[in-house]
Each structure stands twice: as structure tokens, then as C-alpha cells.
N, C-alpha and C positions, 0 to 999 in steps of 0.2 A: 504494500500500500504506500504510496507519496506519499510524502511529510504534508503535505498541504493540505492535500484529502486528508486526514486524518486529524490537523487544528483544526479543519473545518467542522468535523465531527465534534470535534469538544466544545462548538461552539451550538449546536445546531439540536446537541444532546440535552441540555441544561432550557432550551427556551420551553413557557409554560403553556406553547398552545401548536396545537395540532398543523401537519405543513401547510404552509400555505400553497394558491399559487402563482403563478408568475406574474400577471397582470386579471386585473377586474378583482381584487381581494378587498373585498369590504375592511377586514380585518384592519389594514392599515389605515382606513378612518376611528377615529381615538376620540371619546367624551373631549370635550371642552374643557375640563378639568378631571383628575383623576383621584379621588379618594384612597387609593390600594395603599399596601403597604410595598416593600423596593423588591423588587427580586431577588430569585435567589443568585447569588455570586457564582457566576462560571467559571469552572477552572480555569479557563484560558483567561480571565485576567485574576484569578485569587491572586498570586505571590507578589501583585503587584497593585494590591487596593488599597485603599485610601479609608480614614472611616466615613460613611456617610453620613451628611448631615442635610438633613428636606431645610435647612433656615440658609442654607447659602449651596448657590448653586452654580460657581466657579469652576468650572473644567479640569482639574486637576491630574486626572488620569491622561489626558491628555498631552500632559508636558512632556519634553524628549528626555530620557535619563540612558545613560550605557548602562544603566542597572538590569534595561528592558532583557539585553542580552542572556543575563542569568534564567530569569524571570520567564522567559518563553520557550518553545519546545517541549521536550517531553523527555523526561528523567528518570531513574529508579528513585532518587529523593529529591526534593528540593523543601527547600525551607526556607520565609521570609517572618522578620518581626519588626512592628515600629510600633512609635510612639509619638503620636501627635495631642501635644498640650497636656490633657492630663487624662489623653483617650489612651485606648492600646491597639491594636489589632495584629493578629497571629494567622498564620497560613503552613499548613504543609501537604504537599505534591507527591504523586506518587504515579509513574504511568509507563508503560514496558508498549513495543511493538514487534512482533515477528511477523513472520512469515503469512501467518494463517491464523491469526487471534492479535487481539489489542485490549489495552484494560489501563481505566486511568482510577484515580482516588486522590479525594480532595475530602479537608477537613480545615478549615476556621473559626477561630473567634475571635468577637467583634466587644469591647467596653466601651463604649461612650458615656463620658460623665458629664454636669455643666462644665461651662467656660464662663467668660467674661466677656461682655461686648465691648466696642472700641472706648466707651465709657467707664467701661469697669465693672458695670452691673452685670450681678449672676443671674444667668438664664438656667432655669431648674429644667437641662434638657439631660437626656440620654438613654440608654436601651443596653441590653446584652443578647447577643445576637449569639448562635451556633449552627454551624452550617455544615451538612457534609453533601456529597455527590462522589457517585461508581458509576462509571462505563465501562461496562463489557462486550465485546465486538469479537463477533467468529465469523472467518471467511472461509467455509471447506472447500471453494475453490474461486476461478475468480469469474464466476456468474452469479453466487452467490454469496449473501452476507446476512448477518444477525445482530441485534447489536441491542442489550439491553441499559438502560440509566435509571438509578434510583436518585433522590434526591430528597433531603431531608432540610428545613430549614426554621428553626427556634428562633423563632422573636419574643423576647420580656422584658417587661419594667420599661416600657417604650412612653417616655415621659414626650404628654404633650403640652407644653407652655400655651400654644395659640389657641386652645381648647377643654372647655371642662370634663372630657372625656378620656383615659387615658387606656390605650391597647396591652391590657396587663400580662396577655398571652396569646401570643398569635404561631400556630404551628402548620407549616403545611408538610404535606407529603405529596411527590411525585414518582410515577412508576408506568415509564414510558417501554418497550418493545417496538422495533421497527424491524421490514425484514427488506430486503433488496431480490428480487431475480432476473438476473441479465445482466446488460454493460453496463461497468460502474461507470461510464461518460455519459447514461441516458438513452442510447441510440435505438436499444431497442430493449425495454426495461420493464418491469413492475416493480410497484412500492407499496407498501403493506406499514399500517402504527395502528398500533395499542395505545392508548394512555390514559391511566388513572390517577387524578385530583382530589387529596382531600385538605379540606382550611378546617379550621376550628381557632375562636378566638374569643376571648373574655376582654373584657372593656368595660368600666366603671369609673367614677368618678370621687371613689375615696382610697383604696387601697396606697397609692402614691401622693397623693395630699389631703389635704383638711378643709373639709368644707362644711358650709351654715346651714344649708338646706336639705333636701334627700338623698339620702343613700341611695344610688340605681345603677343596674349595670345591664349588660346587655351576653347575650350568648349566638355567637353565630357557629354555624354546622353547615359545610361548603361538600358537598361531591360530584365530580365530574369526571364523565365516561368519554371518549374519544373513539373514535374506529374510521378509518378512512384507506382508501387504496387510490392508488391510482397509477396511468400507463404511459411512459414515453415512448414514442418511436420517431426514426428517421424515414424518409422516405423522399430520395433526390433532395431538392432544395426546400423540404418542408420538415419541420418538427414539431409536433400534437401532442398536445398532451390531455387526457381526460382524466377526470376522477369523480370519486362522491366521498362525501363524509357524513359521520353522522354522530350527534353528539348530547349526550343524555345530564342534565346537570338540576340537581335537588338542593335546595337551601332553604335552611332553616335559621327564624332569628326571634330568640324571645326577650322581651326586656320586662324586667324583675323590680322594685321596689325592694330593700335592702334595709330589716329591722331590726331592731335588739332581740324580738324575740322569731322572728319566721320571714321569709322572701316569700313576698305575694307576684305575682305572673299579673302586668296587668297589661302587656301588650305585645302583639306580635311583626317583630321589625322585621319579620319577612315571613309572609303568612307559610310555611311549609309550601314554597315552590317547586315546580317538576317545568321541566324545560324541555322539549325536545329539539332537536334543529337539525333537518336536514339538508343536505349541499350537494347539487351538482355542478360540475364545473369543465369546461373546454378551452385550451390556449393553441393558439395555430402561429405558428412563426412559418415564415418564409424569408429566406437566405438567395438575394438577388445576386448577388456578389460579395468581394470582401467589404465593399463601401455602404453594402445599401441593405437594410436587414426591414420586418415588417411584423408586426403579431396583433394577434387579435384576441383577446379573453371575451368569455362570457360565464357569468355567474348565477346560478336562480337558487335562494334558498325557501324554503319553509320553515317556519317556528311557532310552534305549538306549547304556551303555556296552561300551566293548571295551579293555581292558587288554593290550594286544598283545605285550609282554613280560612277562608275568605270569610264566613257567617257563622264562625265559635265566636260562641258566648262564654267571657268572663265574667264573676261574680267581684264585686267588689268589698269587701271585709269591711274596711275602711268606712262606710258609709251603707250600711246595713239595707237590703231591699235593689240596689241599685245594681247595675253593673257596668262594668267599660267598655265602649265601642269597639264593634268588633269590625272588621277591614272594609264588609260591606256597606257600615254604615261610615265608614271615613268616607269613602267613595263616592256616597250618597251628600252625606256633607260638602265636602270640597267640588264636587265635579254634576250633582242630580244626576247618576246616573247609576244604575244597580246593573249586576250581573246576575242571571238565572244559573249560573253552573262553575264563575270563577276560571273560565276556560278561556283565551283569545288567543286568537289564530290569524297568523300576519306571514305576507309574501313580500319576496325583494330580489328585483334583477339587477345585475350593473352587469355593465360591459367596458372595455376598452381595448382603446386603438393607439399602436404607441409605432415611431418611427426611428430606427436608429440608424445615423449617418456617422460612419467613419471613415475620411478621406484617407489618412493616414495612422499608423499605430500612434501617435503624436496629438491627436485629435479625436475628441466624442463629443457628438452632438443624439440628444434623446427630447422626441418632443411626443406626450400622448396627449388625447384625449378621451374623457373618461364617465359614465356616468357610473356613481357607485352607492349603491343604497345599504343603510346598517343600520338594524335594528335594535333597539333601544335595549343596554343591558339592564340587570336586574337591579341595579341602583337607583337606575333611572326610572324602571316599569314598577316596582313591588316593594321599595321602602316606605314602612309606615311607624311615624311617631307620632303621636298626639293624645292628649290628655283629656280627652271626651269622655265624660260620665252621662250616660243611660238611666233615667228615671223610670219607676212603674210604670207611670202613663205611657211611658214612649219618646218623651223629651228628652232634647239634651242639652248638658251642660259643659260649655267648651272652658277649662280652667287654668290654660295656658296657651291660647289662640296664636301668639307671635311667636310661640317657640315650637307649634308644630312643623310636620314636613309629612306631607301626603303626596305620594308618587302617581301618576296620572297612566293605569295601568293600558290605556283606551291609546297610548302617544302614535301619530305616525311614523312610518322608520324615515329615515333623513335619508332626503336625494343630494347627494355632490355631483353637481355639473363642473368638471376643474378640466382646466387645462394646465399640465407640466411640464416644464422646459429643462431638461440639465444640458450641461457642457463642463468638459473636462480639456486643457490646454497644456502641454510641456514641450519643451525643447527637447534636442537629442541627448543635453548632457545632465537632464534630470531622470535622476536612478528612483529618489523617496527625499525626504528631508533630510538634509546633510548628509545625502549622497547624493554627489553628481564625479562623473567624471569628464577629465581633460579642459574644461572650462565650466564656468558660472551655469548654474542650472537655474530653470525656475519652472513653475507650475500656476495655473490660474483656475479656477471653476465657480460652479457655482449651481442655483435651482432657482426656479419661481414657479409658484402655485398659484394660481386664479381660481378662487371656486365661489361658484353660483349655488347657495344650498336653500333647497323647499324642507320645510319639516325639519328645521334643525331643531334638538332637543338641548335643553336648556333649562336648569333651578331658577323660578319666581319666586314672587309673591303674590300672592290672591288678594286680588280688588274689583273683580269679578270682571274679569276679561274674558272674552270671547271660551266658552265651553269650562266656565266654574262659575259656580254661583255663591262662592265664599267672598269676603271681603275684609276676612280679620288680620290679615297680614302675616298669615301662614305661608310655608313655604310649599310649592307644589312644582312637576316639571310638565312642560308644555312645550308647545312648536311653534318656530317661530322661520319667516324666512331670513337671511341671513346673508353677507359677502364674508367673506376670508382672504388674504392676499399674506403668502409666507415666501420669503423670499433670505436666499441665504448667498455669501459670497466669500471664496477663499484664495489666498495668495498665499506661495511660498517661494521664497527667492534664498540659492545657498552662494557664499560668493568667498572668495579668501583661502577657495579650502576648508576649513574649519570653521566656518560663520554660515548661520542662516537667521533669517527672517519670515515671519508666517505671522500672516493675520486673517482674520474670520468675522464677517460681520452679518448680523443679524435682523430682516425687519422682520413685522406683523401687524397687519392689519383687519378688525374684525368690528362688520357693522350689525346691528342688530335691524333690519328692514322694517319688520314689523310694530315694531312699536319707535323707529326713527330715534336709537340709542346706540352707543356702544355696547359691544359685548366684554362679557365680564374674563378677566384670568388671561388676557391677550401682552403677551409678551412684549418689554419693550423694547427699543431700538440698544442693538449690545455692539462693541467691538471690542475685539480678542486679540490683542499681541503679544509676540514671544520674541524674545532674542536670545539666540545659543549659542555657543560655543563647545567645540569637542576636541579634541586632543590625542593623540597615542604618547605612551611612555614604555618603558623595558618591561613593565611588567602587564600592561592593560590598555585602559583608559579612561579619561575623566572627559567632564562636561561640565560647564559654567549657562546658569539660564536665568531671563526674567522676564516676567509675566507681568501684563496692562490688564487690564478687563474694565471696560468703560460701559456703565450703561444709564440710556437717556431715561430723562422725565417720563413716567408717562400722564398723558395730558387726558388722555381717553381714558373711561373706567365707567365700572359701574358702580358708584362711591353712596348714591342713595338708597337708604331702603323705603321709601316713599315712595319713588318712579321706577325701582326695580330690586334686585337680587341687595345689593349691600356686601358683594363679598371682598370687592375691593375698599383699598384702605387708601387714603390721602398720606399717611405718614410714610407709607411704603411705596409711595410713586416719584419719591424724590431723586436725583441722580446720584452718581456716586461713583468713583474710581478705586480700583483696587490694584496693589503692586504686590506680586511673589516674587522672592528668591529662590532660585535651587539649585544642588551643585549634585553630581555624583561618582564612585568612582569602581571600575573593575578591572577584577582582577582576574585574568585568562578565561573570561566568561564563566568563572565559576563562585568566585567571589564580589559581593555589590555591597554600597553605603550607600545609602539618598539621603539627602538631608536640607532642610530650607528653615524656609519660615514663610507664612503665607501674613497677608495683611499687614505689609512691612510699615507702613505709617498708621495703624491702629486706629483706621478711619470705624465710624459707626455708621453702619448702614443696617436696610433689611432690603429683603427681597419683594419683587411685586407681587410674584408669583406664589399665594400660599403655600405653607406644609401640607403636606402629602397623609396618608395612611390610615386619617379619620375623618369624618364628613363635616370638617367644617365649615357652614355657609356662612357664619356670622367670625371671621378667626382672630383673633389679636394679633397685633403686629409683633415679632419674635427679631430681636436683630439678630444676626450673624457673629460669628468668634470676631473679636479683637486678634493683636501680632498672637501667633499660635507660631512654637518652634515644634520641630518634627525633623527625626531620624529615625529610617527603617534600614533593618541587616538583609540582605538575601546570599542564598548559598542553593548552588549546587551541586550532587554526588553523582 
């Protein structure tokens, strides 16, 4: 097996969703904002991570170190440790290749404690993370292949500062099987996966601090089933690919009231969901020549939900006689509309058309165009909070209207009309970054998005706009039409021999049509520079670097919760400059230091973009670390 093929697999093993395909994949349309917690870390970058921190969201993996050397490939051992501020994080690697089998193993841990913002003030953040991943790959010959991943990944004490809610225990497990029969180039192929998902996570809002009001927590029970095949073949200047998938996913979410003497159940944050989703899928390339390439996708899925406690009645202790509204009556409240079975059933086609022109190996140009429809995930369709008390008579009583959140199970799925543009530009004597040979090298590129979207989905507030009849200033998600314009741009120029420059810059733009607003959680305008330096000496090599990170105001938000969402912040739209230092050095690619400091002027900022992992609509502003020194060791046997 190639060395290439084979990081490809380490990377390919570890992702948490079933293959995709080439073009018309819904999948790569992403919520507006994303709640989850981070994935799980890949071997192929563990020995070389960073700790995560959702409050600053600086590139850092990104930086050039000759550490990388150690750090990449594949080992009988490797082993990396650092220490950033008064964080930890530990890595060790373990992965063999012959002939006719392959097998990697990964195990990390992650400490994150507070820090201090550029102010000085402690932010009460941090999490302990435990992470392992095994790939096992059998080739008994080479038309065939197998290749099993397990993947384990402990999240605790995951303090959340910008929310009263904190993720006390979030565990997933993964347990993928993929099988191959034919040519490993695709030419004439089948592909076969398994994969089974399970989450389980605890979240309350006393265990990690002290609070004046109620004890509550919540219990989420996440499983998902995967099974998809699908077939390449060549034939002359054409290459097809078909497939289906199919993928079966249950979630369960109760939230508890938390007392001195008993946990009363008084609502369900996600009524026992069953999902079904079925996928068929078609890609047709055609190969005119070397210059001129052509493909076509088409996508149509089916998805069939069943909300199984949709009209369970709970009893309410607390107030004797009465009970809590149960999902159908949230439904009925926020939206006037009941369901006779908790059942809905929704279809969605995209297709695209994508063009690739390469004059030279020197030159790529890629322009599709695309409609692509994606249907509303379970956050979006089937979260339900609200503190609605049910009287004998039938009345109810709403006892915390602004701090509900009823999910709008009826949403249309979101059409993206976009059109994509990339290009890729180097000279002859650009090899990668700070490698070029016999003269100055350099590299240009970059992408733009244009998308027209009907039925985009989208967290309100209820003031009884079109298809809710609420008005109390709850939250609920709904469709809205919508632009989007992402647009990215990259420069790397190496000169000197041992010098390079590289920078990356970032726009976004996002209008909300329907209600003539911005949208909320839209990124602001960033630029990214590096400048490095590298070096060889008798025994290795070192590197000298430092990092800009500039990003602008953003003037656009959605800052009211009066005329919409509220989930941006005005304090966190301000600009701000960032500088890192970093040096590193090796030794015969077996031995690495890294070492810097990030936030060399101990500027205070925060991010516009909230934290990640809990659903906060309303979130506090969290700043970012202050100067943070950090040294990590890597080694390999």
C-alpha cells in the first residue's frame, strides 16, 4: 500500500459521518451555527494538537514547525507532550504497515484549566478530554480490502463560562467497518460501510458552579446506524459512480428538575426521536482531455421522522392536579398546529454541475453550479424547552415564556442555489511552503460562494410571524429566505531560500431576505499572516515564525432581541489584532521542541463567533487567553 493511501486512511477512518459523494452532497451544507461539541482528534494530526479552546479561534495548527517532521507518518511509537499556560495535553502513536494488513492506535489526553484574559481576569473555562482511536486494515490481496476503526472519545467537566448550562459528561463511541472490492484507484470498484454512533451526555447547571435558582439538568441518548455501498467504474473517458445509503438515528432527551429530596422528569428535550433517511445518489465525470474535465451529481433523499412521545403526559408534583406540557401541546402553543401520529415525512433533490479546467499542472480552475437541498437536523426539527404548566381545565400556564425554545418540527428543508468558483496558481519552482526549488517560488488561490437560499433555517423569536401564533419572545426555528457570499483568499510566497510568507484572508456575507436583516453568527472580515524562517544545522533543523491575525468590526449582526435572534453580542464585534511567536527544532526527524507564546502583547479580545458545544442563543461574551507561553516535546521510535 502507498504511504499516501494509507495517511489518507487515517484521515478518512476517524471522520463521524458516513462517505460522502463527490458532488451534489447536501452534507457539506452546515446549520448557520453549530451547537456540537469538537470532534474526535485524528491520528493524523494527534502528536501535533494544540488544546482546544471554542473562546479563540486562531489557527494555530496551522503554523509551519520542522516539528511537523516527527509528528507525521507512521511509527511503531511516537510520543508528543506540551504545555500551554496552565493547560496540558499528551499524545501517543502507535501504527505498523506491511505487506497485506495495516493497524494504527492513538490515545490522548487533553487538561484544560482557566487562564487569564488580556486583562487579567479568570475565565472559569476548561474540560478533560480522553481520546483513543484503532484502525485495522486487511488486504488479502490487492482487489480486496477491510479495514475496521473504533473510536472512543471522553468529554468532562467541560466548563461553560458563556452559559448556564454546563456538558458534565459527554461520551461518544464510534465503530465504523468499511470493505473495498476491486481497484484501489476506483476504476472499477465496490464500497461497502458499516457504522455505528452512540452520544450520551449529562449537562446541568450546578454540579461545576453555584447557582440561586433550580437545580436542572438534562440527559441526552444519541444512536446512529449507517449502511451505504456504492460502485465506481471507468469506462473510456467517463467515470460513474452510484450509490445509496441508509441511515437509522434515535435520540432521546429528558430534562429533570434537581431536588434535595427526588429528580422530577418534567420535560422532554427531545421527544424519543427515530429518524430514518434514505439516499440515492449518481456522479458522472467525463474526462475531455488533460485540460478539460466535466461531472454531474444528482442527489434525492427521503427522511422519515417519528417523534414517539410527542403527547406523554407528565404529572406535575410541584403543583398538585396539574401537569407539564407535553410536545404536542408546545406545538400547538408556538406554531397552532397538532400532529395526529408525530410522524413527518420530507423529500430533497440537489444536483450539480461542476467544470474543471487545467491548462497546465501549474494551474486549476473549478467552477460549479449547484442546487442543494438539506434537511433540517434534529436541533433544528425536535428540541423542546419550555416551562408550560397544564391546568385541569385545559389551560395553560407559560412561567418562563423568554426563556423557552420550541423547535418548529413542520420547517422546510433549505434550497442553496450557489454558484463556486476555486482556483489554484504556482510557478515551477513552488514545491509547498518553504519549499521551492532553484528560485523564489510562490502560490496564489483562493474560492467564492454565491448562494441564493429559499427555506433557510434559522433560531427566532416568536412575535407571531408568519406560521406561529406565539408572541412571548420565545425562541423557535423557522425559514427564512436568505443570501450568503463566502469568499476566501490565499498567498504564499518563499524567497531567500529559507524565508517564506503566506497570508489568508477571509470575507462573509449573510442577509437575512425575509425579514430585510442580517443574519446572525456571520463571520467577520479576518487576515492571517505568517512569516518563517527555516534553517538546517549538523544535526536537524530549526525554524523561526510569527503570526498576525487581524480581524475586522463586524458592523452586521443580529444584536437585538426585539427584531430578532439576540445571539450576537456588540462587545464581541469589536476589532482586534493578534501576534504569535514560535520557534522549533529537530533532530534527525526523530526528535522535536515547539515552543512560543501566543498573544505576545496580551491584547483582550473575544470572538464574534460564539462557543461551540451547548445551545447557547442568548451567550455571554467569554474573552480569549491573555500572553499564554507553551512548549511541547515530540519523539519518534
Amino acid at each position: 500500500m502507498k504511504k499516501e493511501t494509507f495517511l489518507s486512511i487515517v484521515v478518512l477512518a476517524v471522520t463521524p459521518t458516513a462517505f460522502a459523494t463527490d458532488l451534489a452532497d447536501p452534507d457539506q451544507i452546515q446549520p448557520l451555527k453549530s451547537f456540537a461539541p469538537p470532534k474526535p482528534i485524528a491520528p493524523n494530526i494527534a502528536q501535533g494538537y494544540m488544546i482546544e479552546n471554542q473562546f479563540d479561534r486562531t489557527d494555530r495548527l496551522s503554523y509551519f514547525s520542522v516539528a511537523n517532521k516527527v509528528n507525521e507518518g507512521v511509527a511503531p511509537l511516537k510520543l508528543s507532550s506540551g504545555v500551554y499556560g496552565s493547560s496540558f495535553y499528551n499524545s501517543l502513536f502507535s501504527g505498523f504497515r506491511e505487506a497485506n494488513y495495516y493497524a494504527l492506535f492513538n490515545v490522548n489526553h487533553t487538561k484544560a484549566n482557566r487562564y487569564k484574559d488580556g486583562q487579567g481576569n479568570k475565565v472559569n473555562f476548561g474540560y478533560e478530554r480522553f481520546n483513543q482511536a484503532a484502525v485495522l486494515g486487511w488486504l488479502p490481496n490487492d482487489r480486496t480490502e477491510f479495514r475496521l476503526t473504533f473510536i472512543h472519545d471522553d468529554l468532562d467537566e467541560d466548563k461553560q463560562p458563556e452559559h448556564q448550562m454546563d456538558p458534565v459528561s459527554t461520551e461518544r463511541y464510534v465503530v465504523r467497518l468499511n470493505g473495498r472490492f476491486g481497484q484501489e484507484d476506483l476504476s472499477n470498484t465496490l464500497s461497502t460501510e458499516l457504522t455505528y454512533r452512540h452520544v450520551k451526555r449529562h449537562a446541568d447547571n450546578y454540579t461545576l458552579r453555584s447557582v440561586a435558582g433550580n437545580n436542572v439538568y438534562v440527559l441526552l441518548h444519541r444512536e446512529i446506524f449507517d449502511a451505504a455501498v456504492k460502485y465506481d467504474v471507468d469506462w473510456r473517458n467517463f467515470h460513474n459512480q452510484i450509490g445509496v445509503s441508509f441511515q437509522h438515528d434515535d435520540q432521546d432527551g429528558d430534562r429533570y428538575l434537581h431536588t434535595a429530596t427526588r429528580d422530577i422528569l418534567n420535560g422532554y428535550r427531545f421527544g424519543n426521536v427515530h429518524i430514518d433517511r434514505y439516499r440515492v445518489f449518481d456522479n458522472l465525470h467525463y474526462t475531455f482531455n488533460d485540460q478539460h474535465k466535466l461531472g454531474l451529481g444528482v442527489t434525492y433523499e427521503y427522511n422519515r421522522a417519528d417523534v414517539r412521545k410527542f403527547n406523554s403526559n407528565l404529572p406535575n408534583p410541584m403543583m398538585p392536579g396539574t401537569q407539564f406540557a407535553n410536545i404536542q401541546t408546545l406545538w400547538k402553543t408556538y406554531f397552532g398546529r397538532n400532529s395526529t401520529d408525530g410522524k413527518i415525512k420530507q423529500n430533497a433533490l440537489s444536483a450539480e454541475l461542476k467544470y474543471e479546467f487545467t491548462p497546465t499542472e501549474l494551474q486549476r480552475y473549478e467552477l460549479s453550479l449547484g442546487h442543494l437541498e438539506r434537511v433540517g437536523d434534529n436541533m433544528e426539527r425536535f428540541n423542546s424547552l419550555a416551562s408550560i404548566v397544564v391546568r385541569p381545565n385545559g389551560t395553560t400556564m407559560n412561567q418562563q415564556p423568554a426563556s423557552a425554545i420550541v423547535d418548529n418540527p413542520w420547517l422546510k428543508p433549505e434550497e442553496h442555489n450557489r454558484i463556486k468558483f476555486d482556483f489554484d496558481l504556482k510557478n515551477e519552482f513552488y514545491k509547498g511552503y518553504l519549499n521551492s526549488i532553484l528560485d523564489n517560488g510562490w502560490n496564489v488561490g483562493g474560492s467564492l460562494v454565491y448562494d441564493d437560499v429559499k427555506n433557510l433555517i434559522i433560531f427566532d423569536r416568536t412575535r407571531g410571524q408568519s406560521g406561529t401564533v406565539d408572541r412571548s419572545g420565545g425562541i423557535i426555528t423557522r425559514n427564512v429566505d436568505a443570501k450568503l457570499i463566502v469568499a476566501n483568499l490565499y498567498a504564499n510566497y518563499n524567497f531567500l531560500q529559507n524565508w517564506a510568507v503566506g497570508a489568508k484572508a477571509f470575507y462573509n456575507y449573510g442577509k437575512n431576505d425575509t425579514d430585510n436583516r442580517p443574519l446572525y453568527q456571520i463571520r467577520p472580515f479576518e487576515l492571517n499572516a505568517n512569516l518563517d524562517y527555516r534553517n538546517y544545522f549538523q544535526y536537524g533543523s530549526y525554524n523561526l515564525g510569527a503570526a498576525v491575525r487581524y480581524v475586522a468590526k463586524q458592523n452586521k449582526g443580529d444584536f437585538d432581541r426585539t427584531s430578532g435572534l439576540g445571539i450576537d453580542n456588540r462587545e464581541a464585534a469589536k476589532q482586534f489584532t493578534v501576534v504569535d511567536l514560535y520557534a522549533g527544532i529537530n533532530f534527525q526527524d526523530k526528535y522535536a521542541v515547539r515552543l512560543g507564546v501566543n498573544n505576545l502583547f496580551n491584547r483582550q479580545y473575544a470572538e464574534f463567533i460564539s462557543g461551540d458545544h451547548v445551545l447557547a442563543l442568548t451567550p455571554n461574551v467569554v474573552n480569549a487567553p491573555g500572553r499564554t507561553f507553551w512548549l511541547s516535546l515530540h519523539a519518534s521510535f
